[in-house]
VOTORLO-260929 format. One record per residue (C-alpha): residue number from 0; x, z, y. Coordinates in steps of 0.02 Angstrom, whole numbers, m for minus. Layout:
N
NUM, X, Z, Y $
...
! end
This chain:
516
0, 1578, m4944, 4751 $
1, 1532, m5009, 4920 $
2, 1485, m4895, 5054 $
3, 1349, m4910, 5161 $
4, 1229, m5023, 5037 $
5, 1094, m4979, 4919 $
6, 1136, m5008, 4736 $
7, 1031, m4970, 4579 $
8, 1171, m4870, 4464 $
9, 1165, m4801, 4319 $
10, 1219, m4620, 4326 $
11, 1247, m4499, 4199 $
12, 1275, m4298, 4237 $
13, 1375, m4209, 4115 $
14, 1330, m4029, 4130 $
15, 1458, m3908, 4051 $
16, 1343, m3751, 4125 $
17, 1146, m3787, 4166 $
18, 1154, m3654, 4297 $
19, 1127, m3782, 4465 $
20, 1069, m3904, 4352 $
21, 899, m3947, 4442 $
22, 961, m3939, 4621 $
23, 1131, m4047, 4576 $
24, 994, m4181, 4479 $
25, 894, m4187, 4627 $
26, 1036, m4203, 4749 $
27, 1105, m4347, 4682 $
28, 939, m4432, 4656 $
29, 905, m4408, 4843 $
30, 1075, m4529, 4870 $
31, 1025, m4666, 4744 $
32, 848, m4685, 4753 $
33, 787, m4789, 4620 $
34, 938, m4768, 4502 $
35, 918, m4719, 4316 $
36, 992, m4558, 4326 $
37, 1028, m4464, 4149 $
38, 1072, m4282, 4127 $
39, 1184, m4237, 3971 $
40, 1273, m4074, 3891 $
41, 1380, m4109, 3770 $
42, 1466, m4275, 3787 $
43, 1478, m4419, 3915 $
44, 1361, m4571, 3884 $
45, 1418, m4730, 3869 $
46, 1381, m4885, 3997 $
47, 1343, m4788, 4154 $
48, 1405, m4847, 4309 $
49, 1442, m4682, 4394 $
50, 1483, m4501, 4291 $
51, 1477, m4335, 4384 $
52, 1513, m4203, 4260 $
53, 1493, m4015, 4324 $
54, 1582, m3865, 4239 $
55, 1570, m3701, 4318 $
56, 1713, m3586, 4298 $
57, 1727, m3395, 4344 $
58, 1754, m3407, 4526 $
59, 1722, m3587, 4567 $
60, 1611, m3737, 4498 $
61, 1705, m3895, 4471 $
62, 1621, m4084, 4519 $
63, 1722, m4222, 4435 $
64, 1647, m4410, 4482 $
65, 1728, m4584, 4418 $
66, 1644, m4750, 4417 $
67, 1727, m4922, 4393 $
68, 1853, m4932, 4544 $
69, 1862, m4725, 4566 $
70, 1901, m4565, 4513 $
71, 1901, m4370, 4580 $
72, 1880, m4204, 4588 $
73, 1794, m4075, 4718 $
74, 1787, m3902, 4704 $
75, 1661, m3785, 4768 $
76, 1742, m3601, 4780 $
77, 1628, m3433, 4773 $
78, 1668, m3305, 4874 $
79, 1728, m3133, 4807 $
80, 1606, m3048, 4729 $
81, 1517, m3178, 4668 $
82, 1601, m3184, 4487 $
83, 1490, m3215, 4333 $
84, 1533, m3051, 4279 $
85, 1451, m2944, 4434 $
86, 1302, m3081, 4418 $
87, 1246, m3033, 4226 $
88, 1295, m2853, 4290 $
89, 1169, m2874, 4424 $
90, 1039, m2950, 4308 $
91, 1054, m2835, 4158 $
92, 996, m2681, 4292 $
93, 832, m2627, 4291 $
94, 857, m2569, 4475 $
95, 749, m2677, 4597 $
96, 883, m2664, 4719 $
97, 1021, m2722, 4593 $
98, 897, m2872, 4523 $
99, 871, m2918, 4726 $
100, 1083, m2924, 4745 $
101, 1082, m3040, 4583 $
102, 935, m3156, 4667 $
103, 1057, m3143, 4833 $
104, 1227, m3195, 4730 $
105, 1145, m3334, 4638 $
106, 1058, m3408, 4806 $
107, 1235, m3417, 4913 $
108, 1330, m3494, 4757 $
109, 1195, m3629, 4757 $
110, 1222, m3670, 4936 $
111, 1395, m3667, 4890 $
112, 1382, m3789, 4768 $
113, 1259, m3905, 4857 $
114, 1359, m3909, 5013 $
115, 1519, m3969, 4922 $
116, 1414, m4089, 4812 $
117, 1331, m4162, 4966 $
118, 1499, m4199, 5047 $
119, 1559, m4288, 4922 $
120, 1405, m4401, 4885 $
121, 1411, m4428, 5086 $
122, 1584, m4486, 5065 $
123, 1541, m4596, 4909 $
124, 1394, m4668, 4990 $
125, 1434, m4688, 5157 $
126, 1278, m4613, 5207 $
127, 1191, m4440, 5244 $
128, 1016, m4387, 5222 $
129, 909, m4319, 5361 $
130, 860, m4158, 5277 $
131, 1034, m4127, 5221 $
132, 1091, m4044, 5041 $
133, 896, m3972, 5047 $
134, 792, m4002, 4890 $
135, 653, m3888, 4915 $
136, 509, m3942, 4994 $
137, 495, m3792, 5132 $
138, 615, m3814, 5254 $
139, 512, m3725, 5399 $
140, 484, m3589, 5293 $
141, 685, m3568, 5277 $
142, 685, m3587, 5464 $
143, 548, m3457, 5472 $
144, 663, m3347, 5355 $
145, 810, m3353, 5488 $
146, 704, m3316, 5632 $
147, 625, m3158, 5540 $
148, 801, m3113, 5506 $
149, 836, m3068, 5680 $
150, 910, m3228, 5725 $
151, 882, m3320, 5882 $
152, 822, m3496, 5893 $
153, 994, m3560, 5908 $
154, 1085, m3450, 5795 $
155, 946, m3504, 5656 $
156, 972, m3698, 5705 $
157, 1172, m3671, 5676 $
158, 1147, m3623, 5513 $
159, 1035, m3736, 5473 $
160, 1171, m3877, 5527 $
161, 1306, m3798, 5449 $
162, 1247, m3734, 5309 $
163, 1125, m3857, 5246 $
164, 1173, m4012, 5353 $
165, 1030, m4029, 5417 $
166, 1002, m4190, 5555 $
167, 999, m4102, 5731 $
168, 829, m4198, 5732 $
169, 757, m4124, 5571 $
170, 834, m3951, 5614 $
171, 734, m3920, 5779 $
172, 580, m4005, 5707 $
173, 591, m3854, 5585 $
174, 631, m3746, 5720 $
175, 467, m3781, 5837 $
176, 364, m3763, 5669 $
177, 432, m3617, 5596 $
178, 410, m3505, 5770 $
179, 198, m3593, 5807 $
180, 179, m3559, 5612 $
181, 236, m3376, 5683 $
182, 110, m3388, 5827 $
183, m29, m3441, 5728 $
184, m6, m3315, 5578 $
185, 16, m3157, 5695 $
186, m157, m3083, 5660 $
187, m169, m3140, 5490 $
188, m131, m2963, 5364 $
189, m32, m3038, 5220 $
190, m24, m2885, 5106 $
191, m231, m2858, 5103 $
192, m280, m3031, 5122 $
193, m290, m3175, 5044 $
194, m369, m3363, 5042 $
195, m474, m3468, 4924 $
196, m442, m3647, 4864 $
197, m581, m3729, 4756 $
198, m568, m3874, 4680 $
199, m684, m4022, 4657 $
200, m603, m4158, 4553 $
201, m699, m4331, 4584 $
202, m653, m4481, 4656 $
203, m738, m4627, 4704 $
204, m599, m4734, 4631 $
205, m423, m4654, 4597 $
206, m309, m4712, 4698 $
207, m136, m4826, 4658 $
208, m21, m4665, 4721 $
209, m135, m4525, 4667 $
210, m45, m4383, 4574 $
211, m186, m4278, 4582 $
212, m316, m4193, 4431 $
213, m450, m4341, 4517 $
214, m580, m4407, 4403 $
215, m692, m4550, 4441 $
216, m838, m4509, 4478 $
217, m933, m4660, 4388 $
218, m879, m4610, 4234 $
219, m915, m4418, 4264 $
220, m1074, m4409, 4327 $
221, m1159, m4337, 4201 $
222, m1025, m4183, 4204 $
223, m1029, m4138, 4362 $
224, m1177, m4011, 4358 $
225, m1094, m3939, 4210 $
226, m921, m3914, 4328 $
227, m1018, m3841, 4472 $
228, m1107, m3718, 4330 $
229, m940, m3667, 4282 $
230, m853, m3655, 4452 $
231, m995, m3556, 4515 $
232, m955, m3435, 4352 $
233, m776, m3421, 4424 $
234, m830, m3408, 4595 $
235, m933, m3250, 4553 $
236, m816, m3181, 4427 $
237, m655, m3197, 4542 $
238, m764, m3131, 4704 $
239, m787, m2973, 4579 $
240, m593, m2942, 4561 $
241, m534, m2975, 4704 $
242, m663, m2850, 4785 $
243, m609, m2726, 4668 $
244, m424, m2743, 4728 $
245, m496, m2725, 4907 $
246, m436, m2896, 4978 $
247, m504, m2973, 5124 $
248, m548, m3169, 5127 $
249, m436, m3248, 5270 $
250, m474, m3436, 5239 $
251, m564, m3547, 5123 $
252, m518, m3714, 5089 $
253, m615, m3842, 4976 $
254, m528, m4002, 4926 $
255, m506, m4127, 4779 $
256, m520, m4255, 4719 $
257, m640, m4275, 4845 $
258, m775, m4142, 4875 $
259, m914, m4245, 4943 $
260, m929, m4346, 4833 $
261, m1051, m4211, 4781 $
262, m1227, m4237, 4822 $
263, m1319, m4145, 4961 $
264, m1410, m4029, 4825 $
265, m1237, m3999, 4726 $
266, m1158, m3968, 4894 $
267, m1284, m3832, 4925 $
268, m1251, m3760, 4747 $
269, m1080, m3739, 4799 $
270, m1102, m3678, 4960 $
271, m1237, m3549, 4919 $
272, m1138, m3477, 4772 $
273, m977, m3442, 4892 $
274, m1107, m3362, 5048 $
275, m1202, m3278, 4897 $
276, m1012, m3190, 4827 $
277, m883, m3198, 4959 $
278, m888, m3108, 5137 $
279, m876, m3271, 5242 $
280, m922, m3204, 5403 $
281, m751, m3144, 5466 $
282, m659, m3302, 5397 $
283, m516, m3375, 5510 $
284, m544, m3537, 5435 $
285, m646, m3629, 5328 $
286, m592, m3814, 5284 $
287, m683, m3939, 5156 $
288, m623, m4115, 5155 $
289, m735, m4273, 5180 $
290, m607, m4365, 5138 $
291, m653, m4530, 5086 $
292, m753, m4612, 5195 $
293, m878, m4709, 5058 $
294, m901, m4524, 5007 $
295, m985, m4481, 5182 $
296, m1180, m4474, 5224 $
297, m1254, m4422, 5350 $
298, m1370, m4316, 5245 $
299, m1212, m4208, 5168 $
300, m1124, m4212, 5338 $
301, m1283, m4099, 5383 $
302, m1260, m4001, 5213 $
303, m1107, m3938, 5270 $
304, m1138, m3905, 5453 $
305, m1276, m3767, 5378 $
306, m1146, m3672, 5321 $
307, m998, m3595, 5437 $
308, m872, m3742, 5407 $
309, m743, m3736, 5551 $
310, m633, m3888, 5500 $
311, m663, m4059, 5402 $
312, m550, m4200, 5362 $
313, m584, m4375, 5375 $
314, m434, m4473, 5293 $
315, m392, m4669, 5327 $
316, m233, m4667, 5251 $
317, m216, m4829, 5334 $
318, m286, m4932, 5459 $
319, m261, m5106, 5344 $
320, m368, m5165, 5259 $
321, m264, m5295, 5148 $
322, m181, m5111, 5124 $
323, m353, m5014, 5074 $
324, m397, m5146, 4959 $
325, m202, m5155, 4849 $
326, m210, m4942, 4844 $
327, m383, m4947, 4778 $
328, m481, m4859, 4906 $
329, m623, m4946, 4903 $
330, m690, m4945, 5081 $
331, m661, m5017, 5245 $
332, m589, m4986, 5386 $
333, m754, m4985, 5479 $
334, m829, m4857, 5349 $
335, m677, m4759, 5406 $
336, m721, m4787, 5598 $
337, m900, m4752, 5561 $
338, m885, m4599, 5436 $
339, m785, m4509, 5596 $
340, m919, m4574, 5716 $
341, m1034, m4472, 5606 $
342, m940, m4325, 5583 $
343, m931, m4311, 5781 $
344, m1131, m4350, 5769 $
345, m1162, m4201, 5663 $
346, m1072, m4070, 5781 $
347, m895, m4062, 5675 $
348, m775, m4036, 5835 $
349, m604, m4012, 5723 $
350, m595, m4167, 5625 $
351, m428, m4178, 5548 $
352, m353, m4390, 5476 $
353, m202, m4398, 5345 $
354, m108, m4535, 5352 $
355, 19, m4604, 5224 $
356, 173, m4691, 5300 $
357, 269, m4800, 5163 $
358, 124, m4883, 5068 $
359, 158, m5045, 4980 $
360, 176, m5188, 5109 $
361, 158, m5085, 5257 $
362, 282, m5103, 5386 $
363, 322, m5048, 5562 $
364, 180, m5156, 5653 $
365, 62, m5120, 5534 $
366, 90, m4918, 5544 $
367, 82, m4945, 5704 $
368, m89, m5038, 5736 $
369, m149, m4873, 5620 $
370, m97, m4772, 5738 $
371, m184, m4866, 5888 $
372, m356, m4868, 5783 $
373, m318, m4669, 5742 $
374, m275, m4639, 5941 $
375, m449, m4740, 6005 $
376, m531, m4625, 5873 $
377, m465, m4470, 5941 $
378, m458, m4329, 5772 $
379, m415, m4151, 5827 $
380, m254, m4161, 5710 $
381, m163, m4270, 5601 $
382, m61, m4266, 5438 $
383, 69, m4396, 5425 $
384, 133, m4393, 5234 $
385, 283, m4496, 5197 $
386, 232, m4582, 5016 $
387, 288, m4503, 4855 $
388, 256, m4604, 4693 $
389, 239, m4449, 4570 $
390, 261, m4487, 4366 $
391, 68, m4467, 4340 $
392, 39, m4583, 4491 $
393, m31, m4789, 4425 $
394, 107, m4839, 4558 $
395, 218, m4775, 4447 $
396, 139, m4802, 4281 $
397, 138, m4969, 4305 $
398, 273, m5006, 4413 $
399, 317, m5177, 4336 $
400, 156, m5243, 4399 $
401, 209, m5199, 4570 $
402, 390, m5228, 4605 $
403, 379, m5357, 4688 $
404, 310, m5253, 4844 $
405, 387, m5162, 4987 $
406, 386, m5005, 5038 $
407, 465, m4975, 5191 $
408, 498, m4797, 5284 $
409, 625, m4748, 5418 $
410, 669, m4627, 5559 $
411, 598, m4768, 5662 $
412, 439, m4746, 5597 $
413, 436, m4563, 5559 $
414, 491, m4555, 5745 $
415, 338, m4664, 5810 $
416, 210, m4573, 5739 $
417, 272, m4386, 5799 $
418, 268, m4495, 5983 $
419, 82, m4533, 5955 $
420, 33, m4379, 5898 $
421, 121, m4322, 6056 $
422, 20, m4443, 6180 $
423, m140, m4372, 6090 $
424, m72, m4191, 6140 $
425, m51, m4134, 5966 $
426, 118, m4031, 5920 $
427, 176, m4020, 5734 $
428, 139, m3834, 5663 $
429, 163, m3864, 5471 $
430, 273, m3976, 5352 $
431, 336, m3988, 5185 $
432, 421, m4115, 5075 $
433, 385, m4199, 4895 $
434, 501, m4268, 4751 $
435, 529, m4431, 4768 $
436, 482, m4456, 4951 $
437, 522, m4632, 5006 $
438, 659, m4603, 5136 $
439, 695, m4434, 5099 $
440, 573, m4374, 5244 $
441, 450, m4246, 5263 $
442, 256, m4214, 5287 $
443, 195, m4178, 5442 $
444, 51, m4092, 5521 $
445, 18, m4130, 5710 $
446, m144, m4021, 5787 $
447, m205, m3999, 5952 $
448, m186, m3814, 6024 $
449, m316, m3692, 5938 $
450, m345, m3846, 5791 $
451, m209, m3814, 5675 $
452, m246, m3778, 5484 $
453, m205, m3615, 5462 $
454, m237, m3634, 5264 $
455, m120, m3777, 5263 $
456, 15, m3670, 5344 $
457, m25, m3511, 5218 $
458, m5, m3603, 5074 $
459, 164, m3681, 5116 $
460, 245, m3534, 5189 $
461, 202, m3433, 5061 $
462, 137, m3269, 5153 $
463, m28, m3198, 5059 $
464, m95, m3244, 4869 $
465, m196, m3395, 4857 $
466, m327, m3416, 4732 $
467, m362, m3567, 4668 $
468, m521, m3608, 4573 $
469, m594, m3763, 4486 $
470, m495, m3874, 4357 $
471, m309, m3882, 4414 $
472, m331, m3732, 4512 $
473, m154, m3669, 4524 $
474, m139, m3476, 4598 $
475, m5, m3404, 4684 $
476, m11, m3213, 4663 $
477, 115, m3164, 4821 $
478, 181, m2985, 4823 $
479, 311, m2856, 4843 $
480, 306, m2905, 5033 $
481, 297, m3091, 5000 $
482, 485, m3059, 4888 $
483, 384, m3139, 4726 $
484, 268, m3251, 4648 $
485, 173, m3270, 4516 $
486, 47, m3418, 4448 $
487, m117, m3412, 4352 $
488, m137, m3576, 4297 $
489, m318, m3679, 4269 $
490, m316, m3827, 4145 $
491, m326, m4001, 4211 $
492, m459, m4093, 4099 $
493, m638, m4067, 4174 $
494, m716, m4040, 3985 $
495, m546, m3910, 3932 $
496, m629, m3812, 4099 $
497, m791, m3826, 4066 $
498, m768, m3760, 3877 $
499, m632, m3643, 3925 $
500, m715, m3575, 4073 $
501, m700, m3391, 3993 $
502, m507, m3427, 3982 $
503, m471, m3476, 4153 $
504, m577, m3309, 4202 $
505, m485, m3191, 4099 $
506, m334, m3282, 4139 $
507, m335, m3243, 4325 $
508, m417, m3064, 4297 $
509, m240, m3029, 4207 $
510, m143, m3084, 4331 $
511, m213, m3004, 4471 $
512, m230, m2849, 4403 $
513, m53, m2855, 4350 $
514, 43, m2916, 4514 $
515, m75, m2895, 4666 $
! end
């Protein structure tokens, strides 16, 4: 195997015991991006370039590798205590305290295992990743975990290095996030309030990367009075219970699909039916994104601003227009320029732009005459997402059709766009990470002081239920001091919702009742 190049392998991961089987999968994916990686249990496959098998043993877990030229073994060692035994021991108790030890053992002989697993690939591969052995997609909120622990700055950035082995880069980007996320969140009450995500699921056109429950909105017109009728059902309904449990609305935030491509008239259905059942007058933030820019009018632009929206977005996702046109956004660049124009028109004075950095053909020059357009704009923040093709994404559904294109990322790039964001005096306050992220980088939000989105920051760190409404909706139910979570899921399908409105009511009555 040579080290230091980039080889498409097939790999196949024996595992003897399933109990790090996720984070071990992941792990190795993040070193050989774009292999065709196989997980088995009982036997070896045949024809695979590189093996790993795994077999975890009573006080250690062992990681065997061979491909062609090699062979060996690494061990990762538990520490006492940490025995299978004391683990089912922990498990089987109905004592909170015991169950919270159990949650504690299992967490430190992961990061056990990772750590040794990540050494090895490193020393396979040649190479390291910037976010280290991590395969969640929070790492401020693990920073913001250390800090809350009582642990300075440094002392949290030391184990973060050590530990995790993290990039000195990535680890005080984490740091600088985790303690403004701190500074921001200090009025917010987590255990009596809580925010509200609605979802409206049209498109214009879907876009080639698009994960998302997005519908387009050509073929749905004709539904989407019947969603709004049955969103406005849950929006009462869900107003009902969550007054009964004595919450208090912190934030709203309304996104998509794309919310306006709602009419001005549907857009004051929506509207009037939150004012009419929520208490909206103490919010923190309210957020609805514009998002696409063929989606914008004047005439809803003035919609919104009758309502007390504090924060819209406006998103490019690129400045190129050879680039608009192969994602399938099906605008200009000067619809983007003039859409912002407008929003600034109508009074909106915190516009927020995402970005995507990684799109097919894109490289460093053309990133970076994005950013100049975005800087002679001038948006109150910026998200800069590094692309991740998702299974239910067209890029990847039809990935023959395009693999003949490039998609380039690098700490070059990441690098130029946190300096831009910089000259336009914005700081980063929130980021997370996605499966297969091209680069193994992050997401990052840049704001200007008093601009960041404080939903954007709730909902990634975790802090205070959200409830999610609309088709897709997914809601985390937070308690026990932000220790658990629970979901109350929505379906996907826009007629399933519609139909099965009743459902998705009763659905998050339960779960509310039950955990919050």
């Amino acid at each position: 195997m040579k080290r230091g190049t980039i080889h498409l392998y097939k790999i196949d991961i024996l595992f003897l015991d399933k109990e790090f089987e996720h984070d071990i999968y992941e792990l190795i994916r993040a070193f050989y991006p774009g292999s065709e990686i196989t997980s088995s249990y009982d036997e070896r496959k045949e024809g695979c370039d590189l093996y790993f098998r795994i077999e975890k043993q009573d006080e250690s877990c062992m990681i065997r590798y061979e491909d062609h030229e090699n062979k060996g073994v690494t061990s990762a060692e538990f520490v006492e205590g940490q025995s299978s035994d004391a683990l089912v021991s922990c498990s089987a108790s109905e004592d909170a305290d015991a169950k919270e030890q159990a949650h504690a053992i299992r967490k430190e002989r992961k990061d056990i295992v990772k750590l040794a697993l990540y050494r090895l690939l490193v020393s396979l591969t040649g190479k390291t990743l910037p976010w280290g052995n991590l395969t969640g997609i929070r790492p401020a909120k693990l920073a913001m975990g250390l800090i809350e622990s009582g642990m300075k700055n440094t002392e949290a950035a030391q184990e973060m290095r050590d530990r995790y082995m993290v990039s000195p880069q990535k680890t005080a980007l984490a740091i600088t996030i985790a303690n403004r996320e701190r500074e921001i969140l200090k009025d917010i009450d987590y255990e009596n309030g809580y925010s509200l995500y609605v979802g409206i699921p049209f498109c214009p056109s879907i876009c080639l990367y698009c994960s998302f429950s997005s519908y387009p909105l050509k073929q749905w017109k004709d539904r989407v009075d019947l969603y709004l009728e049955a969103l406005c059902k849950e929006i009462k309904a869900v107003s009902e219970i969550m007054r009964q449990k004595g919450k208090k609305l912190d934030t709203v935030y309304i996104g998509g699909g794309t919310p306006t491509t709602l009419e001005p008239e549907q857009l004051k259905v929506l509207f009037d039916s939150l004012m009419e059942h929520f208490d909206c007058e103490h919010l923190v933030e309210f957020t609805i994104e514009a998002g696409r820019p063929d989606s914008i009018t004047r005439e809803k632009l003035m919609m919104i601003r009758n309502y007390p929206v504090t924060r819209i977005s406006v998103n490019p996702q690129t400045m190129n227009q050879e680039t608009l046109d192969i994602i399938g956004r099906r605008h200009t660049v000067q619809e983007t320029e003039q859409a912002f124009k407008l929003a600034r028109e109508c009074g909106f004075d915190n516009i927020n732009m995402d970005l995507i950095v990684g799109l097919p053909g894109e490289d460093k020059a053309m990133v970076e005459h994005t950013l100049e357009e975005v800087r002679r704009l001038a948006p109150d923040s910026l998200t800069v997402h590094s692309l991740a093709v998702k299974r239910a994404a067209r890029l990847n559904m039809f990935k023959d059709k395009y693999q003949e294109m490039t998609f380039e990322n690098n700490q070059e790039i990441m690098d130029m766009t946190m300096k831009t964001a910089y000259e336009m005096e914005m700081g980063p306050y929130y980021l997370y990470r996605q499966k297969n992220m091209k680069g193994n980088f992050e997401n990052v939000g840049y704001a200007k002081v008093d601009k960041a989105g404080i939903y954007n920051i709730l909902i990634m760190e975790e802090k205070q239920p959200i409830i999610a409404l609309g088709a897709g909706g997914s809601s985390k139910l937070v308690f026990d001091h932000g220790r658990r979570i629970e979901r109350a899921e929505n379906v996907k399908d826009v007629t399933n919702y519609i139909s099965r409105i009743d459902e998705m009511i009763e659905r998050k009555r339960a779960g509310i009742q039950k955990w919050l």
